[in-house]
N, C-alpha and C positions, 0 to 999 in steps of 0.2 A: 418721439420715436415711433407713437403708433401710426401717425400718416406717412413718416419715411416708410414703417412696413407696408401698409398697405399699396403703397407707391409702386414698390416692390413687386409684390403680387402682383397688381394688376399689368405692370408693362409683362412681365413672364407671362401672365396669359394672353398677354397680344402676339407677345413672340411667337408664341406656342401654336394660336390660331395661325398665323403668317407663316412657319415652317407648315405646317398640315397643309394650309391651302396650298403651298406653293409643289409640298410631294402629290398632292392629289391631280394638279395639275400636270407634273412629272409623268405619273403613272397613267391618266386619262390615253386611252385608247380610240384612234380615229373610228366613229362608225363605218362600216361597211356592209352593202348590200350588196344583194344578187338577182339578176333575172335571167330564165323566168320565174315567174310568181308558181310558189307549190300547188302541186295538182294540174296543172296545164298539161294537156291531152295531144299528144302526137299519132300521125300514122304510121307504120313500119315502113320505114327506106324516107322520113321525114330528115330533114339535116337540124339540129341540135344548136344552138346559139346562145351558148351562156358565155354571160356579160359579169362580171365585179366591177360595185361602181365603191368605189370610194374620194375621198377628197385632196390632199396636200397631201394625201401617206404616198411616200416613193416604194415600193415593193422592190424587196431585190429578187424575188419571186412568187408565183402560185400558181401550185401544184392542184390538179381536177383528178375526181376519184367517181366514177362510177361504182355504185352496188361494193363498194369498198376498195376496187379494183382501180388502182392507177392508170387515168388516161393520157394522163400529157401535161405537159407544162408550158407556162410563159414567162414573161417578162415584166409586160404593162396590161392595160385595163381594156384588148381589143377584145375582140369577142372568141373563146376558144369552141370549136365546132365540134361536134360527137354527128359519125354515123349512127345512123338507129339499123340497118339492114344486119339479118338476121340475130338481132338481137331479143332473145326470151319478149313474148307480153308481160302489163302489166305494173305495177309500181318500179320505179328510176329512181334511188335514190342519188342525189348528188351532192358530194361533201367537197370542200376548197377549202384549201392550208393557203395565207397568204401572209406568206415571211417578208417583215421589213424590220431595220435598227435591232437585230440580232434577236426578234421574239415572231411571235406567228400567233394571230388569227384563226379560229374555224367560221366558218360559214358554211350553210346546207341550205338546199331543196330539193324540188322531187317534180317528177314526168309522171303520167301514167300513157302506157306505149299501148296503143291499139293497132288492127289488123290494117292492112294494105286497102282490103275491100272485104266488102260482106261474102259469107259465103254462098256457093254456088248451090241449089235451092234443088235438090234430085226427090226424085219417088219411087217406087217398087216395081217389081212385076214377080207373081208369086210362082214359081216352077214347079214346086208341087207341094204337098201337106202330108203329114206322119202323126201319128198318135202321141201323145205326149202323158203321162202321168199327172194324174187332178191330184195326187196326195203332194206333190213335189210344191214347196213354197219356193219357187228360185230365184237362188241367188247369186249363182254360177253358171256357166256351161262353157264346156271345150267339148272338141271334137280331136280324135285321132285315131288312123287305121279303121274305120269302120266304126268308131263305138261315140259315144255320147259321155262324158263325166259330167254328174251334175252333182252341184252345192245346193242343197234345200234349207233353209232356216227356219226360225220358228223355237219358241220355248215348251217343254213340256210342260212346266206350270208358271204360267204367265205373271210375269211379278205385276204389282199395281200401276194401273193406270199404260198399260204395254198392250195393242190391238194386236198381237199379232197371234197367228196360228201354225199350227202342226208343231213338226220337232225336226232340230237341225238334223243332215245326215251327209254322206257322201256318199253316191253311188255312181256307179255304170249301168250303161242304159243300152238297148239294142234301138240302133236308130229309125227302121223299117218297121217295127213294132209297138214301140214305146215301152219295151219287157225291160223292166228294171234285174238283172243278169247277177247284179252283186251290189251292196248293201253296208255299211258302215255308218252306225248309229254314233252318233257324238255326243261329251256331256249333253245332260241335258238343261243343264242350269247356263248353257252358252250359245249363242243365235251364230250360227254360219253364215257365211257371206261368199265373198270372190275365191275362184281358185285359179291354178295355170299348172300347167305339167312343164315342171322341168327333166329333160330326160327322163330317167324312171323314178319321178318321185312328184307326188303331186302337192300340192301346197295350198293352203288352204286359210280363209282370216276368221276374224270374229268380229262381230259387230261393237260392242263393249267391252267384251273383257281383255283387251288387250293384248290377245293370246294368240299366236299362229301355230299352224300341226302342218308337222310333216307326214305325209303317206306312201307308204310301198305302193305304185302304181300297178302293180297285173296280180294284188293282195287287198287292197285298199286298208292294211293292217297300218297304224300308228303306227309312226317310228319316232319323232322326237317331239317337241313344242317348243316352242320361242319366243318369248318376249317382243311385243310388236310396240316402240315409244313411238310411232314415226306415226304423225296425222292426230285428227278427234279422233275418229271411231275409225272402223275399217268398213267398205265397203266392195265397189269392183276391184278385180284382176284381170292382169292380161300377162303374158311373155311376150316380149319383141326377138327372141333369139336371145340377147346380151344379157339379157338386164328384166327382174321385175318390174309392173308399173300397175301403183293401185290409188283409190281415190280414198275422200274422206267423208263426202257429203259438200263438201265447199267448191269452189272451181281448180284447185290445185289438184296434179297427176306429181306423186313421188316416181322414186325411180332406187331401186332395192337389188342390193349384189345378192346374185343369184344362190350364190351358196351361204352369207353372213346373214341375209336378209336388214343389213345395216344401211339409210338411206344413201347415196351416190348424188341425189341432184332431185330437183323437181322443174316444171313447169306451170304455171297460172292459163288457165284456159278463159280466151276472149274470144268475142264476136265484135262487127264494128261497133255495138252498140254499148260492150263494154264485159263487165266479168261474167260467165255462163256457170251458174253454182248446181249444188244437187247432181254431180255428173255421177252415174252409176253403176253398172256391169260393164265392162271395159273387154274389147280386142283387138289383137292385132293383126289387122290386113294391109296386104302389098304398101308399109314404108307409113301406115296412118294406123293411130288410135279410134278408133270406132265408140263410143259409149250412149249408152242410154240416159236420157234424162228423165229422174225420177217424178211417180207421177203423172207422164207426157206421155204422148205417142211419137217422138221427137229421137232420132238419132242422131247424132254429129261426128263428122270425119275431122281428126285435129290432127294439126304437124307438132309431130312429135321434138323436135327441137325449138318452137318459140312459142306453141301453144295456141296461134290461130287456127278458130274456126273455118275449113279449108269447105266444106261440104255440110248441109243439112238435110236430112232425110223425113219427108213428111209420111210416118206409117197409123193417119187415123184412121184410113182404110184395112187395115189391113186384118184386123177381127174386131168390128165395130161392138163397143160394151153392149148394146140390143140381142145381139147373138151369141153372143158369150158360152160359155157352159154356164152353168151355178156357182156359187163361190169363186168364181175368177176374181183375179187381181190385175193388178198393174202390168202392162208389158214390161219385160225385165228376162234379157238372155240372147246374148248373140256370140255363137261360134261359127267358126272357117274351116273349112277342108282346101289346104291348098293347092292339092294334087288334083283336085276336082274342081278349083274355083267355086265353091257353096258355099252359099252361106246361110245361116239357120237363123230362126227369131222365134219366139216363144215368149210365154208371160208366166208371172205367179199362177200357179193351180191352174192352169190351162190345158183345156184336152186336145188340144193341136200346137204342132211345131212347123215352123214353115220354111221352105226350102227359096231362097228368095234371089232377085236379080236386083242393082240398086240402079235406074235409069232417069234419062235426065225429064225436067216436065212438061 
């Protein structure tokens, strides 16, 4: 009896083995690949060529998804094409559903999309120069009707290990003088950064604390604050007419409903050479973002809808650190008068402001 049992047992576990293998074979899944291979580098207006290779699977279809965004679909394993013209810089994610025998597949890769061509390489010519406030750390500037609004940063008591000086503020400035006209002190346990004038209200970031202020513009009196999730830290501002757009320290420009301050969309900012990060005090001139690169003596003109570097502005000239005042800092500040075509540049703690042309070199 006990060899009939074991008899027993053992054919059941060969069964057992022989049912498993044969479901594991049931359920085995044809590999399938995709090209191109992740990370491969296109130009803007490049044509797009993604292939699924797989083996003996018949698809009854598969479906291509840009950035999550349904592109198109086929049938068999030709090659489905993506324009890249005007399409955002920047990472491409690409995901593939490929449906066969009533079940589906994912497979993914990814582009990074670069500019068309480098940008066009311009330089200054200065038209004239204005007095500018040495206590002003900035971190901001707009221009409107005649007057100057500037964001100054700076901690009153500098927490550890924090190089930075003076104390945030908001002011108006007389722009023929440099006479600071009106005055708006901010915590002071909070560093100021970008601002923009919406209608009559100006708006204003924080560098850490995650905190935006609204301002009565012709009072520069607080009127509310906001909770800023959107980015790292806060850094430049700009208004294009629609829409805020401010940076973070990295090569991304948000883009902030004017009245919710809730993000809308962003952009990734490229050159041919690839992501252009630390982008800084932001404006906006005639259809381009203008920003400073922090640090640099370096401005860049970007297209506001795919984030190519359109224009790069070489201003090492333009108050060489040797002549400086004392305690200067970084260049950092550029407003428009659009009724005037000006445009202004200035730095941290600088005792000049300059009234500038951008020309080619």
């Amino acid at each position: 009896m006990k060899l009939k049992y074991n008899a027993l047992i053992t054919a059941a576990i060969l069964l057992g083995f022989v049912f498993n293998s044969c479901k594991e074979n049931n359920t085995k899944q044809e590999v399938i690949t995709v090209s191109p291979e992740a990370g491969t580098t296109y130009k803007s207006g490049d044509k797009v060529d993604i292939a699924v290779h797989y083996g003996s699977l018949k698809p009854d279809s598969i479906v291509y998804f840009i950035d999550s965004v349904r592109a198109g679909a086929k049938k068999d394993s030709s090659a489905f094409s993506v324009k890249t013209d005007g399409m955002s810089l920047g990472p491409k994610t690409i995901d593939i559903k490929v449906y066969a025998e009533g079940k589906n597949q994912d497979v993914a890769t990814n582009i990074v999309l670069l500019p068309a061509k480098a940008p066009e390489e311009l330089s200054f010519k200065i038209e004239k120069v204005f007095p500018h406030d040495t206590s002003c750390f900035t971190e901001g500037l707009v221009y409107e009707n005649g007057y100057l609004y500037e964001s100054g940063g700076g901690y009153l008591d500098p927490p550890p290990n924090e190089e930075v000086t003076g104390q945030s503020s908001l002011r108006k400035v007389e722009l023929s003088t440099g006479k600071v006209l009106q005055k708006t002190m901010v915590d002071p346990k909070v560093f100021a950064e970008g601002i923009s004038i919406v209608g009559d209200k100006i708006i204003q970031l924080t560098y850490h604390e995650k905190i935006g202020y609204v301002y009565d513009k012709s009072s520069l009196k607080l009127l509310s604050n906001f909770e800023n999730k959107v980015g790292i830290e806060g850094w430049g501002m700009c208004f294009d007419g629609n829409r805020l757009c401010f940076d973070d320290k990295t090569n991304r420009i948000y883009f902030l409903d004017k009245n919710t301050y809730k993000e809308t969309g962003h952009i990734d900012v490229y050159d041919e050479k690839g992501a252009v990060n630390e982008i800084n005090e932001l404006e906006y001139i005639d259809g381009k973002i203008y920003a400073n690169i922090w640090k640099t003596n370096t401005i860049i003109a970007i297209d506001p809808k795919t984030g190519a570097v359109l224009q790069r502005i070489d201003c090492t000239n333009l108050y060489p650190e040797n002549k400086r005042n004392e305690n200067s800092e970084v260049m950092n500040g550029i407003a428009y008068d659009p009724a005037g075509k000006r445009i202004f540049l200035t730095g941290k703690k600088w005792d000049k402001l300059f009234q500038v042309s951008f020309v080619k070199k």
